[in-house]
C-alpha positions, -999 to 999 in steps of 0.1 A, spaced: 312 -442 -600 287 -422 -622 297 -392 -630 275 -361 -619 257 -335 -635 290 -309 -637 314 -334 -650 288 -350 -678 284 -314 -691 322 -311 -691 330 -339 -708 299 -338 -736 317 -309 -743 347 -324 -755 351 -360 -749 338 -382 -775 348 -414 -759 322 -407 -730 292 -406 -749 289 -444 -754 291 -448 -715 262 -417 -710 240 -435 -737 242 -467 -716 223 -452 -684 190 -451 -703 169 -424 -722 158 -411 -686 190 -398 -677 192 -385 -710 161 -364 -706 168 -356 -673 200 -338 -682 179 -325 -713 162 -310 -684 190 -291 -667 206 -276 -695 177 -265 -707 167 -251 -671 206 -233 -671 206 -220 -707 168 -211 -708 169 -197 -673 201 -173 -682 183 -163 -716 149 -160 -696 163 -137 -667 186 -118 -695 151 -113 -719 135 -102 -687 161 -77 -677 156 -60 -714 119 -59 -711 118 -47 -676 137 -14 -692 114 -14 -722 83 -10 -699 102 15 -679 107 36 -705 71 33 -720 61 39 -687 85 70 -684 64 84 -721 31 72 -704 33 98 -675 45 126 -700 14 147 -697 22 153 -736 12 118 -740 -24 122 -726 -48 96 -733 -83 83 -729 -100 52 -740 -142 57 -738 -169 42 -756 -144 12 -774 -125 38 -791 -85 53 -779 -76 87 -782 -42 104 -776 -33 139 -773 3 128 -795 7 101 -818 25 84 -829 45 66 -800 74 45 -812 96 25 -790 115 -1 -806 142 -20 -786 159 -59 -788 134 -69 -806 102 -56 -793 76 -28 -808 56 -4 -786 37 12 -813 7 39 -801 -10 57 -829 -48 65 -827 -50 74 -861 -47 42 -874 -74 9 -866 -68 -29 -865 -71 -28 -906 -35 -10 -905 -20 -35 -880 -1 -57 -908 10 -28 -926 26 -18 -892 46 -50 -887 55 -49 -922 79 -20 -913 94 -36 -883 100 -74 -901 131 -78 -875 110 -72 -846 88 -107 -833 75 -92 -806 49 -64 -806 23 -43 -791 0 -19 -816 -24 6 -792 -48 14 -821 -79 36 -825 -102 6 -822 -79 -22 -805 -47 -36 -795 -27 -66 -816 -2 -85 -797 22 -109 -804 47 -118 -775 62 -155 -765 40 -170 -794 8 -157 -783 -16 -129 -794 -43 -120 -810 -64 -88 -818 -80 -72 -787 -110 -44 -788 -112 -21 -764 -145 -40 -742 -125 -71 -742 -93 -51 -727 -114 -29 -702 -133 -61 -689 -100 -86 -685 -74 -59 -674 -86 -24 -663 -122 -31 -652 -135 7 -654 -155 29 -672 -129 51 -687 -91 43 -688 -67 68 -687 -29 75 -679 -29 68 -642 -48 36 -645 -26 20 -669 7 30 -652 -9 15 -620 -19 -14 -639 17 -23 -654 29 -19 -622 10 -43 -608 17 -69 -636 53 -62 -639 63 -80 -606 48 -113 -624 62 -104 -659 98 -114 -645 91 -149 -636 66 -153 -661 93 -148 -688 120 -169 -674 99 -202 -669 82 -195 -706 118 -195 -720 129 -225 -699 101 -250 -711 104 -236 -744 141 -246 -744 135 -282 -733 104 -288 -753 124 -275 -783 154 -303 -773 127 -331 -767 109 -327 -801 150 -312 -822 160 -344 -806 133 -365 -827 147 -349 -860 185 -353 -851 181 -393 -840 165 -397 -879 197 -383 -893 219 -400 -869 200 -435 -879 209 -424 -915 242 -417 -911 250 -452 -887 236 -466 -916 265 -455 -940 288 -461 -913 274 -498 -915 266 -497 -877 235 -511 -858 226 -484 -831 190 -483 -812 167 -451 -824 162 -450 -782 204 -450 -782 202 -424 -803 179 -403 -790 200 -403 -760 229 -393 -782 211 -362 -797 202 -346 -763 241 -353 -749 252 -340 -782 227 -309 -779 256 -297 -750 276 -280 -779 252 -263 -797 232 -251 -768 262 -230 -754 273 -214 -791 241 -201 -791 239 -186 -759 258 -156 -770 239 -151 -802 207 -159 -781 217 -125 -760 229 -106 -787 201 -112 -812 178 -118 -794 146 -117 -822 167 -145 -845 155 -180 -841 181 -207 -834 156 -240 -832 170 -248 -873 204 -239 -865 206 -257 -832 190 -291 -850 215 -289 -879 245 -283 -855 234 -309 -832 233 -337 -864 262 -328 -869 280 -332 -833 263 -364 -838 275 -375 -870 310 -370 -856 308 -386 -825 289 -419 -846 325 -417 -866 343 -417 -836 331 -448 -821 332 -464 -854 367 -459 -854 372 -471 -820 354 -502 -826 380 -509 -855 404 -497 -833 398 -525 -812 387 -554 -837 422 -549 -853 440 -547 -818 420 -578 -806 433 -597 -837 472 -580 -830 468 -596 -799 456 -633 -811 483 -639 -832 511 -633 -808 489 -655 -781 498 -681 -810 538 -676 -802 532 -678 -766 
C-alpha cells in the first residue's frame, strides 16, 4: 500500500530509508507533492503576510482620515497639508512626502535597505515595489487605472482601498503559494546538479530524473525550518538558504543508501558462504 500524502511528509522528515521507495513512483508524484507543501507552507506564509498587511493598511487608512493629513492630487501634481508620512512595519514602507519627486525615490529606499516592499506618494508620482512588481507611476496614469476622477482627495482613496482590500487577501496568499512551488521546481534543478556530483564521489549511478525527485522529497526539511524565520523575518529571502540546505539533506540521504547497499552486498556474501556449509 502507498503511503498517503500525511505519512510521506512524516517520514521525509526523518526516515532516510523511505526515500528510495518515494523516488520509485516517478517524477509526477514528486512534483505533485512539490505541489502540496508548497500550497501548506506558502498558503500559511501567504495568509500570515496578509494578516500583517491588512493592519498596515488599516493604520494608513486610520492617518488617511486624520483631517491633519489632508490631501489633494490636481493637475498631475500631490499636495499634503503634513508631510512627511512614515509608516514602516514587517517589512513594508508607506512613505508620503510631497516635497520630494520621483528624482528622490532611490535616495528614499536607501534609508529603509531592510524594507523590500514599498510605496513612495511623491509630489509628481508614486514608486512601488511589492511581490516583485513595480514601477514608477505619474499621477494621469494613477487617476486613469484606479480613481477615474478629476481630483482625488481623502475620501476617494479611503473608499478606494476599501474596495481593493477585500481582493488584496487572496491575492497575497496565491502569489506566495506559486512563488513557493515555482521556487522548489526551478531550487530543485540546482540541488539534482549537486546531488549528481556528490553520487559521483560516492561512486554511485543515480538518474538526474531520480534525483530530481530526491531534491523536492528532500525539500520537506528545509521548507518547515524556514517557516518560522519566514514569519519572523519576513523581508529576508530564504530561496539560497533553502537550496543549500536542501543539497545538503540530499547529500546525506545519497550516503545513507550507499551504506545500505554495502550493507547488503556484504550481508549477501555473509550469507553465501554459510549456504556453502549447508
Amino acid at each position: 500500500m502507498k503511503d498517503n500524502f500525511f505519512v510521506k511528509f512524516k517520514n521525509c522528515l526523518h526516515r532516510l530509508d523511505k526515500f528510495p521507495q518515494y523516488i520509485d513512483q516517478g517524477i509526477g508524484k514528486a512534483i505533485l507533492y512539490g505541489f502540496l507543501i508548497s500550497l501548506i507552507f506558502g498558503g500559511i506564509l501567504g495568509i500570515y503576510n496578509s494578516y500583517m498587511t491588512n493592519g498596515l493598511i488599516n493604520k494608513a487608512t486610520t492617518e488617511i482620515n486624520n483631517p491633519e493629513y489632508a490631501f489633494n492630487i490636481k493637475d498631475n501634481t500631490f499636495t499634503m497639508a503634513k508631510n512627511p508620512i512614515i509608516i514602516n512595519q514587517n517589512g513594508n514602507l508607506i512613505y508620503i512626502n510631497d516635497k520630494k519627486t520621483l528624482d528622490d525615490a532611490n535616495d528614499i529606499i536607501n534609508e529603509y535597505p531592510e524594507d523590500n516592499s514599498y510605496m513612495l506618494v511623491l509630489k509628481n508620482g508614486v514608486k512601488i515595489q511589492s511581490l516583485g512588481m513595480g514601477g514608477n507611476y505619474d499621477y494621469n496614469q494613477v487617476n486613469s487605472k484606479i480613481f477615474n476622477a478629476k481630483e482625488v482627495n481623502n475620501e476617494t482613496l479611503v473608499q478606494t482601498i476599501q474596495s481593493a482590500k477585500k481582493y488584496y487577501f487572496g491575492f497575497i496568499t496565491i502569489y506566495s503559494i506559486i512563488n513557493r512551488f515555482i521556487n522548489l521546481i526551478i531550487d530543485s534543478l540546482f540541488v539534482t546538479v549537486v546531488g549528481l556530483i556528490v553520487s559521483i564521489f560516492l561512486g554511485m549511478m543515480v538518474k538526474p530524473t531520480a534525483l530530481y525527485s530526491l531534491s523536492i522529497y528532500a525539500a520537506t526539511v528545509p521548507f518547515l525550518l524556514s517557516l518560522p524565520i519566514g514569519i519572523l523575518y519576513p523581508s529576508i529571502s530564504l530561496q539560497y538558504p533553502l537550496i543549500i540546505a536542501t543539497a545538503i539533506y540530499v547529500a546525506i540521504i545519497l550516503k545513507h543508501i550507499k551504506n545500505d547497499l554495502v550493507n547488503r552486498q556484504r550481508n549477501n556474501k555473509n550469507n553465501n558462504r554459510l549456504n556453502r556449509f549447508l
